[in-house]
FIKOLZA-1660 file (N, C-alpha, C; in steps of 0.1 Angstrom, whole numbers, plus 5000, padded with zeros to 4 digits):
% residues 179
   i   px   py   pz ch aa at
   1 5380 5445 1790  A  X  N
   1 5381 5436 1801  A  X CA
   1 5369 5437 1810  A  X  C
   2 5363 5425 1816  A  X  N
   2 5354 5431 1823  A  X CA
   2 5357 5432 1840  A  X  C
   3 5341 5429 1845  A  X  N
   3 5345 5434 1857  A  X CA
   3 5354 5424 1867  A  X  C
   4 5363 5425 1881  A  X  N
   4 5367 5423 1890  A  X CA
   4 5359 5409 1893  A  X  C
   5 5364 5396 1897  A  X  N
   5 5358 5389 1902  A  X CA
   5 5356 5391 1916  A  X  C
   6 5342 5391 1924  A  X  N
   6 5341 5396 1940  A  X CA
   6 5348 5389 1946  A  X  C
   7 5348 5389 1962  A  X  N
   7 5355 5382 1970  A  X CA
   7 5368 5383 1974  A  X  C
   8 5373 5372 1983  A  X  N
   8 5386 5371 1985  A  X CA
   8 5392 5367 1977  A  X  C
   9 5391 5358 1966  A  X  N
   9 5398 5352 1955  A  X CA
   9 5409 5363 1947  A  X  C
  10 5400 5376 1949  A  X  N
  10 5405 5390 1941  A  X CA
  10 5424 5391 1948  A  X  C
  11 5432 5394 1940  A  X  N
  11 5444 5398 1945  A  X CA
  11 5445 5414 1939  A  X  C
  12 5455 5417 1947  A  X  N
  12 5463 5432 1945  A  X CA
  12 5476 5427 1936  A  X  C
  13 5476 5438 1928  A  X  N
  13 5493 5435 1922  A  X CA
  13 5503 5432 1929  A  X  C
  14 5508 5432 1941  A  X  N
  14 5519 5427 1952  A  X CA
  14 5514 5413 1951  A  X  C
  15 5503 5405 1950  A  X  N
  15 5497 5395 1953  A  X CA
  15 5495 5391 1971  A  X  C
  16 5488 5401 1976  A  X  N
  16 5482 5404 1983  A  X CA
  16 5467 5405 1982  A  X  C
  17 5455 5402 1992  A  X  N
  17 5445 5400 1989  A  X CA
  17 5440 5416 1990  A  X  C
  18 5431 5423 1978  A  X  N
  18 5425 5434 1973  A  X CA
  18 5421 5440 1988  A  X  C
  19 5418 5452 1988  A  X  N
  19 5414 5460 2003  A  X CA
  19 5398 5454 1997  A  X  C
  20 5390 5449 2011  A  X  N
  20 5377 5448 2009  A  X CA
  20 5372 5459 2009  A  X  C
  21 5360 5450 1999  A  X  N
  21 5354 5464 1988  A  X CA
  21 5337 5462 1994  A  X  C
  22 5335 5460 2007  A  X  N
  22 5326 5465 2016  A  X CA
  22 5322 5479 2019  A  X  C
  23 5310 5481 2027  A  X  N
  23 5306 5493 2029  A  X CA
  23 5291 5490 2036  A  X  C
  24 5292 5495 2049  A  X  N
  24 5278 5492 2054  A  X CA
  24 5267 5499 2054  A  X  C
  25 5269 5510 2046  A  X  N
  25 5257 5519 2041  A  X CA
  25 5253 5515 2029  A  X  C
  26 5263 5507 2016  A  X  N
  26 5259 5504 2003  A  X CA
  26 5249 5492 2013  A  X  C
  27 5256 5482 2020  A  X  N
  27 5249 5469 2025  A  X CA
  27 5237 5469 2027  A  X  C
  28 5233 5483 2035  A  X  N
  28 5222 5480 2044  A  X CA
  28 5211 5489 2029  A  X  C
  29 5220 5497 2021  A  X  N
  29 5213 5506 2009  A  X CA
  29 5205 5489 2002  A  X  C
  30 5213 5481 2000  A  X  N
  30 5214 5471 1985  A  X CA
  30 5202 5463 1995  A  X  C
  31 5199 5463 2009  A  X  N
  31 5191 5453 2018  A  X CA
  31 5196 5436 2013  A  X  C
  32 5205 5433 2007  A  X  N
  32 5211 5418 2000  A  X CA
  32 5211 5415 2010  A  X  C
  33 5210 5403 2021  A  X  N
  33 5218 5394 2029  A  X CA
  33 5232 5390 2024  A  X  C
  34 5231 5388 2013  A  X  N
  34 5246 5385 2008  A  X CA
  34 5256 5395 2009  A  X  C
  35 5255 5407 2011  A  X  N
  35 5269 5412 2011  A  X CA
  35 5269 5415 2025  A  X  C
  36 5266 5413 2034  A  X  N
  36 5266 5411 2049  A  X CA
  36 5278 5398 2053  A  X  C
  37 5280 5389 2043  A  X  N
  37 5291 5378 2045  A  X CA
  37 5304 5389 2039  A  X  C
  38 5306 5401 2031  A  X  N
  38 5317 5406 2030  A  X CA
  38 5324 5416 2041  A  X  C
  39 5316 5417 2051  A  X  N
  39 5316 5424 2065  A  X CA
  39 5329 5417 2070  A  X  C
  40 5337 5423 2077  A  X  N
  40 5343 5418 2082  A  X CA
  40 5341 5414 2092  A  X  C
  41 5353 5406 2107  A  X  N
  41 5345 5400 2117  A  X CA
  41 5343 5412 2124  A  X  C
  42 5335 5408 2132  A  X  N
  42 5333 5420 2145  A  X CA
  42 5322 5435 2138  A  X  C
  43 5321 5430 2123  A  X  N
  43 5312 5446 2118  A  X CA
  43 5302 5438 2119  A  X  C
  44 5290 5447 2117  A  X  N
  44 5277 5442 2112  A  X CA
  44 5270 5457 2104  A  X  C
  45 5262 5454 2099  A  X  N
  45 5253 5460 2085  A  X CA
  45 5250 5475 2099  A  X  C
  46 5242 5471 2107  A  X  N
  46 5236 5480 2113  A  X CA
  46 5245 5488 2127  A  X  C
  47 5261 5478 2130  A  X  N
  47 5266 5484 2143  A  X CA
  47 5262 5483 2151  A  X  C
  48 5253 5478 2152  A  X  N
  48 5243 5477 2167  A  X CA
  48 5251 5467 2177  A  X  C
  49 5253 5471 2189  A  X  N
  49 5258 5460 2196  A  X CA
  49 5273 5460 2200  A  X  C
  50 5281 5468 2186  A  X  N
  50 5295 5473 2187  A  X CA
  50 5302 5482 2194  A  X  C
  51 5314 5485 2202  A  X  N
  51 5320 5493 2212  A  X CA
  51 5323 5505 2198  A  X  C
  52 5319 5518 2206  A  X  N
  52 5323 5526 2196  A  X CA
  52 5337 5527 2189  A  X  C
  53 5343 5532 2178  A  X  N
  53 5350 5533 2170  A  X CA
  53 5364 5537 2187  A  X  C
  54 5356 5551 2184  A  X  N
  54 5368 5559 2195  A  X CA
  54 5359 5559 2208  A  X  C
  55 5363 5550 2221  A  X  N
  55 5355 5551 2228  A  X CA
  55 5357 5564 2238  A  X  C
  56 5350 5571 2247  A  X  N
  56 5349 5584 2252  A  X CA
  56 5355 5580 2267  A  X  C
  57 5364 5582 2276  A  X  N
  57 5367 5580 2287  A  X CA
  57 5357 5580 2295  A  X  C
  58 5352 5572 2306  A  X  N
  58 5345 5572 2316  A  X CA
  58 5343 5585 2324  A  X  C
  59 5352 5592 2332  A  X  N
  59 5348 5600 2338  A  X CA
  59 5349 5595 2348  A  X  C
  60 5354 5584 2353  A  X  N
  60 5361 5582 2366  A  X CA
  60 5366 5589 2378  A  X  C
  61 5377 5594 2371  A  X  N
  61 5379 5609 2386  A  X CA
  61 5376 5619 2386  A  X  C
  62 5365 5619 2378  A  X  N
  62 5360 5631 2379  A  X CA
  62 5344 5625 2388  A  X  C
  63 5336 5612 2384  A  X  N
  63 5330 5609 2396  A  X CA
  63 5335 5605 2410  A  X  C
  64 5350 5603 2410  A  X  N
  64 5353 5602 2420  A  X CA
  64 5359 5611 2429  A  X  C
  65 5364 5623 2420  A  X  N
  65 5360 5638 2427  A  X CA
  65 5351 5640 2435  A  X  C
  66 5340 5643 2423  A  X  N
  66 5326 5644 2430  A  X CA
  66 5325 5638 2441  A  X  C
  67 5321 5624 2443  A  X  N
  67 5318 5615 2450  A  X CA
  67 5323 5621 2467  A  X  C
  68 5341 5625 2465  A  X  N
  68 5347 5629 2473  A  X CA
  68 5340 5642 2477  A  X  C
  69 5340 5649 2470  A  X  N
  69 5335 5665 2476  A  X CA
  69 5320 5664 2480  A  X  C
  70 5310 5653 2480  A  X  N
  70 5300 5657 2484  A  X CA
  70 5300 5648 2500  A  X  C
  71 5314 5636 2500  A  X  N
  71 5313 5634 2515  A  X CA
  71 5317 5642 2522  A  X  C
  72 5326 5653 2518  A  X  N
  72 5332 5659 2524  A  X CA
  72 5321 5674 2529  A  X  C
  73 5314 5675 2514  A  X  N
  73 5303 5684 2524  A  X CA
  73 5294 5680 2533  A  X  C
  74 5290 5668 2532  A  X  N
  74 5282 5659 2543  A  X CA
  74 5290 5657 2553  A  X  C
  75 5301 5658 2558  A  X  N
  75 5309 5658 2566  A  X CA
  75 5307 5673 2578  A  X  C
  76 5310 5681 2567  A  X  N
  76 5314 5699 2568  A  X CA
  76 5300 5700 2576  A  X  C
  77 5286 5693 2566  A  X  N
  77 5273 5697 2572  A  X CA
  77 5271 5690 2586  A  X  C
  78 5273 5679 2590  A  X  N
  78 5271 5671 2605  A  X CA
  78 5279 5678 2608  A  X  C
  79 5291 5683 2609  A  X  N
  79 5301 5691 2621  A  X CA
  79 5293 5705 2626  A  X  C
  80 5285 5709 2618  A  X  N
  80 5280 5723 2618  A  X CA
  80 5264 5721 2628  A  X  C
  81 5261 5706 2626  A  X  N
  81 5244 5710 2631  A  X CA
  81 5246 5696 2641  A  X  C
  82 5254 5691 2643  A  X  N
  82 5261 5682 2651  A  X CA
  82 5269 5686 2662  A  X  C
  83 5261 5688 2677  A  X  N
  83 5274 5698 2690  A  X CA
  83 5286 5681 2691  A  X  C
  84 5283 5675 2690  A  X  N
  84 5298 5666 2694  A  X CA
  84 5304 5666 2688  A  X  C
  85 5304 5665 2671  A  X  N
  85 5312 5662 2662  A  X CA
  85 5321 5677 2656  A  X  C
  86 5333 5678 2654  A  X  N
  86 5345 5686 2653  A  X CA
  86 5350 5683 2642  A  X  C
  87 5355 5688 2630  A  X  N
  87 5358 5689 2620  A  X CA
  87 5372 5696 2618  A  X  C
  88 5383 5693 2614  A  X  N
  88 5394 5702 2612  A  X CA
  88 5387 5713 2604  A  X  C
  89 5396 5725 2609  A  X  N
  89 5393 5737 2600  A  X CA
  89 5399 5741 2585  A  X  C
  90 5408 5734 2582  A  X  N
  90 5420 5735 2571  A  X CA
  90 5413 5729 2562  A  X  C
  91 5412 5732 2546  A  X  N
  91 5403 5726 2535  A  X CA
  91 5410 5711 2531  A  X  C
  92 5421 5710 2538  A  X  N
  92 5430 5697 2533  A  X CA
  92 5428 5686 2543  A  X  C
  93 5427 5692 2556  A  X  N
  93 5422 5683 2568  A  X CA
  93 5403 5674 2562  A  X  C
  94 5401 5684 2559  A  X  N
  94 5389 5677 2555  A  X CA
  94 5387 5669 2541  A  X  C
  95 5390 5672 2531  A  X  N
  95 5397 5662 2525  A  X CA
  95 5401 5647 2528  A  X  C
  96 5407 5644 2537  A  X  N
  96 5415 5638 2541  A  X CA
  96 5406 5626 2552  A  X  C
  97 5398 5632 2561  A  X  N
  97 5388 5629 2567  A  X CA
  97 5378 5626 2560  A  X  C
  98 5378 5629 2549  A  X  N
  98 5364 5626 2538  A  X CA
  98 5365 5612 2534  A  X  C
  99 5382 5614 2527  A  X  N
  99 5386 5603 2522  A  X CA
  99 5389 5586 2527  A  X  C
 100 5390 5591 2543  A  X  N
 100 5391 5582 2551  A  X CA
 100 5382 5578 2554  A  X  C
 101 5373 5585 2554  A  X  N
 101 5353 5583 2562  A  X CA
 101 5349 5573 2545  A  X  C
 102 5356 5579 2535  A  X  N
 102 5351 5570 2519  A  X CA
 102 5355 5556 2518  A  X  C
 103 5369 5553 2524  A  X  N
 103 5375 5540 2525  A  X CA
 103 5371 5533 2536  A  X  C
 104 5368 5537 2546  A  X  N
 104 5364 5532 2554  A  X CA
 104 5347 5523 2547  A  X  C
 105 5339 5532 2546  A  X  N
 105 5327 5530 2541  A  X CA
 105 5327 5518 2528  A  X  C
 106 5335 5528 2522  A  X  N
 106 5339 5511 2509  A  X CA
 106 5349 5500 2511  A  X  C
 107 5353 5493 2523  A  X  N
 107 5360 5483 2524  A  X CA
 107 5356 5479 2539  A  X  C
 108 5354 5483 2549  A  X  N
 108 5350 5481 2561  A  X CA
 108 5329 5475 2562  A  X  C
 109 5325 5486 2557  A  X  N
 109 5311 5488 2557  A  X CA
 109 5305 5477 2553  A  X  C
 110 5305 5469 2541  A  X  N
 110 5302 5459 2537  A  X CA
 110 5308 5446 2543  A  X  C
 111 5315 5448 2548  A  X  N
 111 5320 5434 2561  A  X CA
 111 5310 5434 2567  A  X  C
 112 5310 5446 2575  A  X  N
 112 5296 5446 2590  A  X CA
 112 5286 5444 2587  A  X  C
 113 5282 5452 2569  A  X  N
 113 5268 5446 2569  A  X CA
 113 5267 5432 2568  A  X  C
 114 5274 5429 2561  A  X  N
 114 5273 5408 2559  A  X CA
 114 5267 5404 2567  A  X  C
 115 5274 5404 2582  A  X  N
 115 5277 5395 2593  A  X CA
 115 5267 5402 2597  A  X  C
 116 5258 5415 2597  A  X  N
 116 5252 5416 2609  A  X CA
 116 5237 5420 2602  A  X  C
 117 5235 5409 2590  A  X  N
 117 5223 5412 2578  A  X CA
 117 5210 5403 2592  A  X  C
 118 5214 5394 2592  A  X  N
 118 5199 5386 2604  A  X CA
 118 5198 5399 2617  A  X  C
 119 5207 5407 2620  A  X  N
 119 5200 5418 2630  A  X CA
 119 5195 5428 2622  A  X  C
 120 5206 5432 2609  A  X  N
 120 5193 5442 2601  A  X CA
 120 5181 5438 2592  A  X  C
 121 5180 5428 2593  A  X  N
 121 5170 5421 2588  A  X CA
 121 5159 5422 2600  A  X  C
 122 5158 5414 2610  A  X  N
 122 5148 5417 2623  A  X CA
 122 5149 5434 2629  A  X  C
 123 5156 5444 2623  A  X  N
 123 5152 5455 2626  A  X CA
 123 5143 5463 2619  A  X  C
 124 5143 5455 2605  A  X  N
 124 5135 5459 2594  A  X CA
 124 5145 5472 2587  A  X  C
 125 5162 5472 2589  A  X  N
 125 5168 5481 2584  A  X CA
 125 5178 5489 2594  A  X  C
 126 5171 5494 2605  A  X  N
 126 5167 5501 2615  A  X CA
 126 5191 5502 2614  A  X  C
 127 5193 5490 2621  A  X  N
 127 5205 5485 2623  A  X CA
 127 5218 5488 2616  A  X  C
 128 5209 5495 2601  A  X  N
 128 5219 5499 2593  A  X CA
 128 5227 5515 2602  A  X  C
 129 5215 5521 2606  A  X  N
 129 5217 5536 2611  A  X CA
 129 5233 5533 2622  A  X  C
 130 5227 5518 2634  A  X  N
 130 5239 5519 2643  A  X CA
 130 5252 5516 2641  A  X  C
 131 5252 5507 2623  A  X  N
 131 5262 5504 2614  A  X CA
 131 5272 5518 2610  A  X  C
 132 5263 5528 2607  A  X  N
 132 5269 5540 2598  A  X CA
 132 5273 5548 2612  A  X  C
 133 5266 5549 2625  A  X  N
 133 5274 5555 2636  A  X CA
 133 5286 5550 2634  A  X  C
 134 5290 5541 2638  A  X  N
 134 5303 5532 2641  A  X CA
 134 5313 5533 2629  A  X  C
 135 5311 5534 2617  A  X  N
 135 5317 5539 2608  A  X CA
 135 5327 5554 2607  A  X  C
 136 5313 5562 2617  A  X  N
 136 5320 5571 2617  A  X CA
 136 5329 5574 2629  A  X  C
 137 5328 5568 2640  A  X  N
 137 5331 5565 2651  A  X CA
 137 5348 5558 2646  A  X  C
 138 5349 5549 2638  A  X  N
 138 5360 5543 2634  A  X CA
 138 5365 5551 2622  A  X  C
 139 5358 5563 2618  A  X  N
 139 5366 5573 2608  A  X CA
 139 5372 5584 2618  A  X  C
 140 5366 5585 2634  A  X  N
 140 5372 5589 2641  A  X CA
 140 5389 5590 2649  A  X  C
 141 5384 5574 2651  A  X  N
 141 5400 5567 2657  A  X CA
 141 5409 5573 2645  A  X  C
 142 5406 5570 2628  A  X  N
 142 5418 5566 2622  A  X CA
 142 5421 5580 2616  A  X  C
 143 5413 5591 2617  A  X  N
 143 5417 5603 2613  A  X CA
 143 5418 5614 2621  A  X  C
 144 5426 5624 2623  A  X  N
 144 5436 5634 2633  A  X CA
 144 5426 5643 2630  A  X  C
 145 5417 5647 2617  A  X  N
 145 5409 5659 2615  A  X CA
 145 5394 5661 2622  A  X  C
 146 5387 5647 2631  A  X  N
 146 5377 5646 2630  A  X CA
 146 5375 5646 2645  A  X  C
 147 5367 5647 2656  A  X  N
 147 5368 5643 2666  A  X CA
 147 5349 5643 2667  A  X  C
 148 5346 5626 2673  A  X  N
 148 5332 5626 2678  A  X CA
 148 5332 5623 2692  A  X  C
 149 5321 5629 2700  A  X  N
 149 5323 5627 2711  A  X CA
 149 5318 5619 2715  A  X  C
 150 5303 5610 2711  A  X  N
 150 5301 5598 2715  A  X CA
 150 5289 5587 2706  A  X  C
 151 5286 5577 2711  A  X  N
 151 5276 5575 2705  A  X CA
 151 5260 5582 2700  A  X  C
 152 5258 5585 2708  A  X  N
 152 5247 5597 2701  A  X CA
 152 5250 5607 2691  A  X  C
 153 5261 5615 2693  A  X  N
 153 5264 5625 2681  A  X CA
 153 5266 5617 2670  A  X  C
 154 5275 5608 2673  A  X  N
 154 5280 5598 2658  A  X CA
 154 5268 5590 2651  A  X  C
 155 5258 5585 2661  A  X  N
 155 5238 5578 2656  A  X CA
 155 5234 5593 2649  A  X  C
 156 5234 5607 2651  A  X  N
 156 5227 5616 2646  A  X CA
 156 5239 5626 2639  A  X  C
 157 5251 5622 2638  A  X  N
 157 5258 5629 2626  A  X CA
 157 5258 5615 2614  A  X  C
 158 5257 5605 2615  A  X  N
 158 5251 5595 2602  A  X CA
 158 5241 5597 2601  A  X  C
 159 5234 5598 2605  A  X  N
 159 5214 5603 2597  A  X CA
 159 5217 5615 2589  A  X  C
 160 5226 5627 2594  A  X  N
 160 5228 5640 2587  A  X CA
 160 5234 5635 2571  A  X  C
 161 5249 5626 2574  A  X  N
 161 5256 5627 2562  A  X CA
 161 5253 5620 2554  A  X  C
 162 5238 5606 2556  A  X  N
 162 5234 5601 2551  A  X CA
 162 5223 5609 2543  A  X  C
 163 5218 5617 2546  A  X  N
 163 5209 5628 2540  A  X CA
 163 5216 5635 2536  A  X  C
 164 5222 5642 2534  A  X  N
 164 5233 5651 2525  A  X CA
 164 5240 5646 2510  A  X  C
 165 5243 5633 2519  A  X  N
 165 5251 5628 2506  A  X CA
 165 5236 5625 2492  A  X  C
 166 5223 5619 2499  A  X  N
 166 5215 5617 2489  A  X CA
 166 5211 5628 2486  A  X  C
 167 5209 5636 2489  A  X  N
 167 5204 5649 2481  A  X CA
 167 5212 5652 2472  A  X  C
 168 5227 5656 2477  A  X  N
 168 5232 5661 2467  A  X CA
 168 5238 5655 2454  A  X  C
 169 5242 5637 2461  A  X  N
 169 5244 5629 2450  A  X CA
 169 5233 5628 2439  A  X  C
 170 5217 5628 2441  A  X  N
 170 5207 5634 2433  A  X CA
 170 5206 5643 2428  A  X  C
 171 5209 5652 2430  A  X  N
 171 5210 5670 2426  A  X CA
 171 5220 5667 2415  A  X  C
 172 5234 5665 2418  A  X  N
 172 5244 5660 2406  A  X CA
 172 5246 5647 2402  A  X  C
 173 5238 5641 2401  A  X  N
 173 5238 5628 2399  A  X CA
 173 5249 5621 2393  A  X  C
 174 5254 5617 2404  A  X  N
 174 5268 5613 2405  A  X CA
 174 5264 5593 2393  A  X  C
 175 5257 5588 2405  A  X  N
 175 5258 5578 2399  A  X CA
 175 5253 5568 2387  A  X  C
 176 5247 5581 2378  A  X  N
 176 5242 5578 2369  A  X CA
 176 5253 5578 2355  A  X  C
 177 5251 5566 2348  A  X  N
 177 5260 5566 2340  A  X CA
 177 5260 5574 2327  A  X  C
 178 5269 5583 2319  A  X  N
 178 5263 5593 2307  A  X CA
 178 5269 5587 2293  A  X  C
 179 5263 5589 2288  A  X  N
 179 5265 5579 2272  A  X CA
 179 5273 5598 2262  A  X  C
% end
């Protein structure tokens, strides 16, 4: 008997069509363009371009741990080299205040900058600094752990936790994505 005719034509004894008789290492071994048409959809000879088989979870809360514990040290650090600004003493209070001072910054922060881009724009930036006081100023009102006593400490405790957070988000580089 001879050989198998190729293709889909081929049946299995249930009369079912044969398991394809592909292989992307023979494909790319044989260099044919032709057996590249027996690839299924979504393969290709080389995989290039395709979502891995088993993809590897992001690491999501675990950057968003991070993320959290290094505002929270930037926090910890302005209350310590900052005389107005007051920090609960309880490791949960701060937490808590971090996380507020995070939500705030990610859903508030980008409002004010929109609306107030033509004054940071003619400051040449400058405007962002009186932006991130006020943020923290309003992480003040909404959390019980934090107390600033005015504008000045809150203008020079955001320069601090703005420098903290970059160093250390650098140091562990939080926002770099890992393959």
């Amino acid at each position: 008997m001879g050989p198998a005719a190729p293709g889909p034509a081929r049946r299995g004894g249930d009369g079912r069509p044969a398991a394809p008789e592909w292989h992307a290492s023979a494909a790319r071994a044989a260099g044919d363009p032709g057996e590249r048409a027996n690839l299924p959809p979504g393969r290709s000879v080389s995989g290039v371009g395709l979502p891995p088989r088993h993809p590897q979870p992001d690491g999501t809360l675990r950057k968003l741990l991070l993320a959290l514990g290094i505002n929270a040290a930037a926090l910890w650090a302005a209350a310590e080299l900052v005389a107005g600004i007051q920090l609960g003493d309880r490791f949960e209070e701060v937490v808590v205040v971090a996380a507020i001072f995070a939500l705030v910054n990610a859903f508030i922060r980008p409002v004010v900058k929109f609306f107030a881009f033509p004054v940071i724009l003619l400051t040449l930036g400058l405007f962002t600094l009186v932006i991130n006081a006020g943020m923290l100023m309003l992480a003040d009102w909404l959390a019980d752990g934090l107390v600033v006593a005015g504008f000045a400490p809150a203008l020079l405790g955001s320069v601090i936790i703005s420098f903290v957070s970059v160093v250390l988000g650098s140091i562990l580089d939080v926002k770099r994505k890992r393959d």
